[in-house]
Backbone as ProteinMPNN parsed JSONL, in Angstrom:
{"seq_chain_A": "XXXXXXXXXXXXXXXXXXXXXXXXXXXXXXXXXXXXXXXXXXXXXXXXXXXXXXXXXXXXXXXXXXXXXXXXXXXXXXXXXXXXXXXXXXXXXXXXXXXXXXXXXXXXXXXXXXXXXXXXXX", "coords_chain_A": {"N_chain_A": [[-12.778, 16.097, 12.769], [-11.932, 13.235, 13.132], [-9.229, 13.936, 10.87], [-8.007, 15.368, 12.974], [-7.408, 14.119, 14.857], [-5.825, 11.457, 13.707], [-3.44, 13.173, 12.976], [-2.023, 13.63, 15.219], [-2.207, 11.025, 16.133], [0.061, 10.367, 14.689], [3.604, 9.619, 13.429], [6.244, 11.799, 14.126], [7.273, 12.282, 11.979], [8.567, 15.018, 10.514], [9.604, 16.711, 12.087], [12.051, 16.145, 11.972], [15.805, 16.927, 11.817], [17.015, 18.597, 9.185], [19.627, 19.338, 8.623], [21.288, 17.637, 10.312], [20.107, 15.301, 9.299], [21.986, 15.557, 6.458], [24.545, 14.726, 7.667], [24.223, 12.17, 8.214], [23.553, 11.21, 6.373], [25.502, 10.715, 5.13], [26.06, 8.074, 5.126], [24.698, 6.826, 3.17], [25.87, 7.607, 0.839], [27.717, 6.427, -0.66], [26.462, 4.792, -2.266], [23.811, 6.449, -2.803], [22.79, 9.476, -4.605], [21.45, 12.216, -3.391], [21.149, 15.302, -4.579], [21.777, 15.492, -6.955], [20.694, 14.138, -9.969], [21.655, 11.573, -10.404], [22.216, 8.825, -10.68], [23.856, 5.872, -8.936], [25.266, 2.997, -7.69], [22.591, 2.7, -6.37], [19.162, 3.747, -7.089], [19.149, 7.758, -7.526], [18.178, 10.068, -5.069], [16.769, 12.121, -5.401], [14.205, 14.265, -5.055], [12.276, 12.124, -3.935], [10.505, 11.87, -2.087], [7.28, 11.104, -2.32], [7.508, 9.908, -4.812], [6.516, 6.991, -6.234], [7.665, 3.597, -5.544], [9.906, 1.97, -6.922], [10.089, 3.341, -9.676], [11.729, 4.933, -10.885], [12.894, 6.574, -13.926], [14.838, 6.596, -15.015], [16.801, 4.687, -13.264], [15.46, 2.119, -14.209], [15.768, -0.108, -15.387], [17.39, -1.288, -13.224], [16.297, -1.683, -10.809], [15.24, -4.06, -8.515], [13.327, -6.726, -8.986], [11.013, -7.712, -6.784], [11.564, -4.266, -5.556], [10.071, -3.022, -8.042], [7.565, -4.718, -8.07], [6.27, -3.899, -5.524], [6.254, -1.099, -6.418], [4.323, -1.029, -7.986], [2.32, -2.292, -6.864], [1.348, -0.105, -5.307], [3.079, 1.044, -3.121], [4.337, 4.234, -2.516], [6.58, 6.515, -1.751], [6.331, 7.832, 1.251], [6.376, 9.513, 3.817], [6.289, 7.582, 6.608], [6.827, 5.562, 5.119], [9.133, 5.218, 3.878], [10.587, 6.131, 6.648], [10.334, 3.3, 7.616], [11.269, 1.937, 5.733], [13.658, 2.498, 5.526], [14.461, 1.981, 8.278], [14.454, -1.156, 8.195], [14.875, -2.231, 5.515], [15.188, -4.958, 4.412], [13.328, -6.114, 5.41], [10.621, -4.334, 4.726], [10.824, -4.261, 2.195], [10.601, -7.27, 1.075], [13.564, -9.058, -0.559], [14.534, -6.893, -2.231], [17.558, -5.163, -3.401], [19.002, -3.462, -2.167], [21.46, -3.736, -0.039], [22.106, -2.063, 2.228], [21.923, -2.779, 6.133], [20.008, -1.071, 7.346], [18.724, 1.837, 8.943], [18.796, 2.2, 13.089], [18.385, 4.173, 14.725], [15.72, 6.153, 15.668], [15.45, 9.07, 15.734], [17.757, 9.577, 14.291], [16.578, 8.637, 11.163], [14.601, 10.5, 11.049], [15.912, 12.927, 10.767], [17.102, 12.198, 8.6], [14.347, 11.932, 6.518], [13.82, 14.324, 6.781], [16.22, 15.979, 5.686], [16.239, 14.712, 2.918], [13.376, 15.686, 2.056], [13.832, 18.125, 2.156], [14.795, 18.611, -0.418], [17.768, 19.071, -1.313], [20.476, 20.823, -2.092], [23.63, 21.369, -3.501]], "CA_chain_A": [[-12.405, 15.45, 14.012], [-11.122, 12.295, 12.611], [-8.055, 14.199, 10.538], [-6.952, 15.755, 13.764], [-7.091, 12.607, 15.652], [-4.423, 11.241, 12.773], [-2.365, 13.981, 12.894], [-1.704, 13.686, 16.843], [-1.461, 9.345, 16.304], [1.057, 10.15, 13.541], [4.901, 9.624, 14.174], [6.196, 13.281, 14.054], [8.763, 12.706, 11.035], [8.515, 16.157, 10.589], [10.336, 16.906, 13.264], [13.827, 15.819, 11.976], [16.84, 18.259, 11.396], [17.716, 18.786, 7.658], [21.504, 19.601, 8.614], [21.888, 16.586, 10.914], [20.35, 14.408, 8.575], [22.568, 15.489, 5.542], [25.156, 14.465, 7.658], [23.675, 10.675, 8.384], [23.236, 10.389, 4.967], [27.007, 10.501, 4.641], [26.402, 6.747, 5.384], [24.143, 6.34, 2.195], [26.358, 8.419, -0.501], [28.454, 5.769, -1.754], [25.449, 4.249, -3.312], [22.824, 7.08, -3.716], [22.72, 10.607, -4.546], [20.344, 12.977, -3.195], [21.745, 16.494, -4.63], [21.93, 15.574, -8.438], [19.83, 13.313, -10.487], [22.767, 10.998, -10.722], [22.339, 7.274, -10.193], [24.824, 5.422, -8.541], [24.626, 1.496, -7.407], [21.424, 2.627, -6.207], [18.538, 5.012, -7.619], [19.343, 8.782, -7.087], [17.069, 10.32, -4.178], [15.862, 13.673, -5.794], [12.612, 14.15, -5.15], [12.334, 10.684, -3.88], [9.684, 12.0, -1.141], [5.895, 11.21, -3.078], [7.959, 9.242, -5.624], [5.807, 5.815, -6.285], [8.688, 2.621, -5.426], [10.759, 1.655, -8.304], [9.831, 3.789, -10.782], [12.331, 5.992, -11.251], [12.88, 5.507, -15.083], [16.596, 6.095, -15.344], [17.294, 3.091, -13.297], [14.321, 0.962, -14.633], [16.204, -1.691, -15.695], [18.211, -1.805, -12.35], [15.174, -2.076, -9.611], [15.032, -5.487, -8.188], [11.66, -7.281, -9.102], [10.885, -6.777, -5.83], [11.19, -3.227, -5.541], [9.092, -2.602, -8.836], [6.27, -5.159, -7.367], [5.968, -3.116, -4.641], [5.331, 0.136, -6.614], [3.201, -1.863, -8.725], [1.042, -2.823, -5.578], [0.656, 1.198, -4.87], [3.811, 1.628, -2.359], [4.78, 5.596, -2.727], [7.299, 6.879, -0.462], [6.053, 8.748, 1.814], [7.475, 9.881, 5.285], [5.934, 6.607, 7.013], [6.874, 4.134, 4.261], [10.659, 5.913, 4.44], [11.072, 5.628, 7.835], [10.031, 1.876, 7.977], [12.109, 1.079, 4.493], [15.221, 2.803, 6.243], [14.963, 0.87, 9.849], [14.351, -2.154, 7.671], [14.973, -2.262, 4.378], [14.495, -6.331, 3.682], [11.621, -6.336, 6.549], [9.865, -3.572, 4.588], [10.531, -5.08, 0.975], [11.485, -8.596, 1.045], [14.178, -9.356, -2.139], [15.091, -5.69, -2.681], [18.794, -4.787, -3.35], [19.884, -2.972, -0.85], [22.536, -4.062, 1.208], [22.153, -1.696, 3.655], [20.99, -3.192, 7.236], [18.944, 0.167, 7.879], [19.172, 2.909, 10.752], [18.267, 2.19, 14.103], [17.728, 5.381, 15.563], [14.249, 6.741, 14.92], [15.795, 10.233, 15.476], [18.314, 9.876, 12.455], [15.352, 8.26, 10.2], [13.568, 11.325, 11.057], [16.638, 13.557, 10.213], [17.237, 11.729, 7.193], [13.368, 12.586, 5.588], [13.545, 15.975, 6.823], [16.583, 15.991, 4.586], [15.269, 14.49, 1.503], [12.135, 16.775, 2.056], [14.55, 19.511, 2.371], [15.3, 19.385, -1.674], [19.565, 19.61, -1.109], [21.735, 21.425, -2.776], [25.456, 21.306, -3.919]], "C_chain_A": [[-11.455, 14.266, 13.735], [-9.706, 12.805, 12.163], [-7.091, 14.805, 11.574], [-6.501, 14.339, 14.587], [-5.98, 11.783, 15.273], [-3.18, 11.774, 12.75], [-1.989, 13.268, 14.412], [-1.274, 11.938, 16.468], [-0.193, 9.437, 15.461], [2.194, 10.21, 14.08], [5.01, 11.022, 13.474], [7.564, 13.482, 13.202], [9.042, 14.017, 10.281], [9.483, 17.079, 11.34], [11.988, 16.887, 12.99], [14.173, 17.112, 11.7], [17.062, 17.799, 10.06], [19.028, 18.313, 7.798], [21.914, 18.563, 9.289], [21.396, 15.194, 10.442], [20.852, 13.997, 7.188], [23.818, 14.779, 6.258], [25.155, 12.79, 8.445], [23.721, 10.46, 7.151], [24.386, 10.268, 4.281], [27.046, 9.083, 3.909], [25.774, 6.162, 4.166], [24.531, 6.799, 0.655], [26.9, 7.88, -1.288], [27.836, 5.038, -2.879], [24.101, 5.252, -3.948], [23.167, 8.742, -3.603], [21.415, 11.437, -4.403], [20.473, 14.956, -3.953], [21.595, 16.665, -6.233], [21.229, 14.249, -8.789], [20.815, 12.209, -11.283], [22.473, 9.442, -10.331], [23.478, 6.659, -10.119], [24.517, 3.715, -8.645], [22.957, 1.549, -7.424], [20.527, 3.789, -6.833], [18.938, 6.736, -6.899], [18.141, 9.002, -6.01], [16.436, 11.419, -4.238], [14.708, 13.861, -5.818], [12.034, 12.821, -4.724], [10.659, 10.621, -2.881], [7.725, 11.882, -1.961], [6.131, 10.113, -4.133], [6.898, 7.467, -5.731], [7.559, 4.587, -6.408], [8.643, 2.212, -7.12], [10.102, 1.914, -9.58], [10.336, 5.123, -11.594], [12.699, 5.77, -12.859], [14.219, 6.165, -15.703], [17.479, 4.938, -14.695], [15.955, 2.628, -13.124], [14.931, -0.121, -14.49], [17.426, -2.183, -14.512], [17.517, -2.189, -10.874], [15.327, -3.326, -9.599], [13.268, -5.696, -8.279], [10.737, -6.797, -7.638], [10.169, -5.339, -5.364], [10.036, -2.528, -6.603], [7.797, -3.159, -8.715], [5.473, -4.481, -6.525], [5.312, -1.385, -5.152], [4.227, -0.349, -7.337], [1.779, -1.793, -7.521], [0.571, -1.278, -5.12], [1.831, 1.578, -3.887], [4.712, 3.155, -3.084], [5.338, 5.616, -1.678], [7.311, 7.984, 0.006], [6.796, 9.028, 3.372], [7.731, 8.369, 5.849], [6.603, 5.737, 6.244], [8.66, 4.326, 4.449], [11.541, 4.957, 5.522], [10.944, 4.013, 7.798], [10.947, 1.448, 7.185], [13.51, 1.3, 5.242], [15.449, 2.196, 7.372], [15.114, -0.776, 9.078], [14.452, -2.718, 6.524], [14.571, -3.868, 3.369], [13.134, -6.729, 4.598], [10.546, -5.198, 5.681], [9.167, -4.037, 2.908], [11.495, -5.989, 0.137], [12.517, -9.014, -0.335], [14.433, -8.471, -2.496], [16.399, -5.864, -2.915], [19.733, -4.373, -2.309], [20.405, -3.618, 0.283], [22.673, -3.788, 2.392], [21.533, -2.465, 4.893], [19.723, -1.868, 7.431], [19.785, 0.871, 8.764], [18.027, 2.512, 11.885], [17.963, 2.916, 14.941], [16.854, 5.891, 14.779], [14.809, 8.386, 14.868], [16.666, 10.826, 13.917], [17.901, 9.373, 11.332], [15.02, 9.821, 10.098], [14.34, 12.44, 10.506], [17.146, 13.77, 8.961], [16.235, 11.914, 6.218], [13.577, 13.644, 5.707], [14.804, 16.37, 5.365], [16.577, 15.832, 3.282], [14.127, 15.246, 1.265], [12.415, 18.053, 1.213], [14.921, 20.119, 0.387], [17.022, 19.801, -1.815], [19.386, 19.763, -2.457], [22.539, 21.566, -3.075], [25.56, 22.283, -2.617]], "O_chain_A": [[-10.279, 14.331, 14.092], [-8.79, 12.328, 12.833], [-5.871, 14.875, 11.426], [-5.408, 13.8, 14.765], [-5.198, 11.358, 16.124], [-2.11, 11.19, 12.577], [-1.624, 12.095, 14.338], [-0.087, 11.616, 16.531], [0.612, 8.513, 15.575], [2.237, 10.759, 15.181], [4.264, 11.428, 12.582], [8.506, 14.254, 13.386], [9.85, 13.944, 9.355], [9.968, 18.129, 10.918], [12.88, 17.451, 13.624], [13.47, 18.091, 11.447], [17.293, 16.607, 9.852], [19.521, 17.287, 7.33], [23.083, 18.295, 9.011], [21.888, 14.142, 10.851], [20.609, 12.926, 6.632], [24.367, 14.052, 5.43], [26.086, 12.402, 9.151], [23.977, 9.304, 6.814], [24.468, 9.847, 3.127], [27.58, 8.769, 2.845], [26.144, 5.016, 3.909], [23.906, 6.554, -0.377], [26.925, 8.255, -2.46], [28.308, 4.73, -3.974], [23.519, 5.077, -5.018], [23.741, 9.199, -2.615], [20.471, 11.337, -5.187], [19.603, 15.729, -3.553], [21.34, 17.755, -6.746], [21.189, 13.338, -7.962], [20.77, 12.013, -12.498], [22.752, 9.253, -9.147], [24.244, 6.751, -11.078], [23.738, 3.219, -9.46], [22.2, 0.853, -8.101], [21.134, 4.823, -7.111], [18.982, 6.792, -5.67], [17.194, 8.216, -6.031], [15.641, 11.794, -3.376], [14.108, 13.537, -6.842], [11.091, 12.487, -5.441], [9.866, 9.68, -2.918], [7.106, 12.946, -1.967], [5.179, 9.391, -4.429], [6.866, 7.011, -4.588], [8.417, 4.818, -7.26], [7.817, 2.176, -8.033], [9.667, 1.08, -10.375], [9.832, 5.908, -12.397], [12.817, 4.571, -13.11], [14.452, 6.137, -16.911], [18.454, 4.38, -15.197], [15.357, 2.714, -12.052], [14.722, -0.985, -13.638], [18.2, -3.121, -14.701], [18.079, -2.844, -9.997], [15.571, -3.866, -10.678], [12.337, -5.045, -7.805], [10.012, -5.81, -7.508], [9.014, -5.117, -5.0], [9.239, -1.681, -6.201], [6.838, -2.485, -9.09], [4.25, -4.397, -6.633], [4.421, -0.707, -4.64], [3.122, 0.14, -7.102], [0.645, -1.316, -7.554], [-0.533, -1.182, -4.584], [1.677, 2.776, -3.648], [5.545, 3.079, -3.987], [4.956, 4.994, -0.687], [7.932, 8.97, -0.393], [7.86, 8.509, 3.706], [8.832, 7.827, 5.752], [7.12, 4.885, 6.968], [9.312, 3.547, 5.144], [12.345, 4.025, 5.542], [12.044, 3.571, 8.128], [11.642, 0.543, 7.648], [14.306, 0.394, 5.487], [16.598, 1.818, 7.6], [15.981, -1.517, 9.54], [14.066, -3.886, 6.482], [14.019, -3.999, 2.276], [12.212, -7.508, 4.356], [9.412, -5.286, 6.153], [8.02, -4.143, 2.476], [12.383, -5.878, -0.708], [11.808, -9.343, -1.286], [14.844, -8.713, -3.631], [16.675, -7.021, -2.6], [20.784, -4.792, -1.825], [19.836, -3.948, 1.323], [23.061, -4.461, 3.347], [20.403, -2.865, 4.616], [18.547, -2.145, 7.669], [20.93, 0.714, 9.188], [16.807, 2.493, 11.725], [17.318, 2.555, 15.925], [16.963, 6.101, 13.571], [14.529, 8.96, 13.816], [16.508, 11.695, 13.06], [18.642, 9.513, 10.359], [15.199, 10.356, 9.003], [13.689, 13.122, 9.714], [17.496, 14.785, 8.358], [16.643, 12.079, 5.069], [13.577, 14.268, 4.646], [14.445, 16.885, 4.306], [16.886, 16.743, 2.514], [13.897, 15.468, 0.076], [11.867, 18.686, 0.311], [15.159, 21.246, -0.047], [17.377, 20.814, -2.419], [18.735, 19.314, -3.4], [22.473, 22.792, -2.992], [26.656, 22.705, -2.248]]}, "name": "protein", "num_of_chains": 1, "seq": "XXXXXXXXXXXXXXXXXXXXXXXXXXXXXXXXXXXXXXXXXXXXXXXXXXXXXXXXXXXXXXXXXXXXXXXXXXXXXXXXXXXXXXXXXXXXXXXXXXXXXXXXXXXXXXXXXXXXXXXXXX"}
């Protein structure tokens, strides 16, 4: 009873489009790659979905304290944690790197996990 009750309160990031959030994530390519295990400014995003925060360990030594505190403390990125890091990125984890302001549409958040979910491809 309880796990359905969760499901139904849960935001429904599930829901996004793959194909319309590969092409939102235009806006995040100059710094990360999701397609190849390539690090750019910022950590690649391959598999990024379960991933525990800053612990990718080809950029180790480029995480902001910050970001590696935070996986430290137990933050994994999961749909929820995602969405919130992407509308907010210094509201989610204060002293990070990222430059970006975030996205303000919850629809192209939601487009944008489904994509990362999705596993791209060349």
């Amino acid at each position: 009873m309880f796990a359905a009750v969760a499901v139904l309160a849960s935001p429904a990031f599930a829901d996004g489009d793959a194909a319309k959030g590969k092409k939102v994530f235009n806006k995040c390519t100059s710094c990360h790659d999701a397609v190849e295990a390539k690090d750019k400014v910022g950590p690649n995003l391959v598999g990024v979905v379960g991933r525990t925060a800053g612990t990718l360990e080809s950029f180790a030594s480029k995480y902001s304290q910050a970001m590696k505190d935070a996986g430290a403390a137990g933050l994994v990125w999961d749909e929820a944690n995602i969405a919130e890091y992407l509308k907010d990125p210094k509201g989610k984890i204060p002293g990070n790197k990222m430059a970006f302001a975030g996205l303000k549409k919850d629809d192209e958040i939601a487009d944008v996990i489904a994509y990362l979910k999705a596993d791209p491809k060349p």
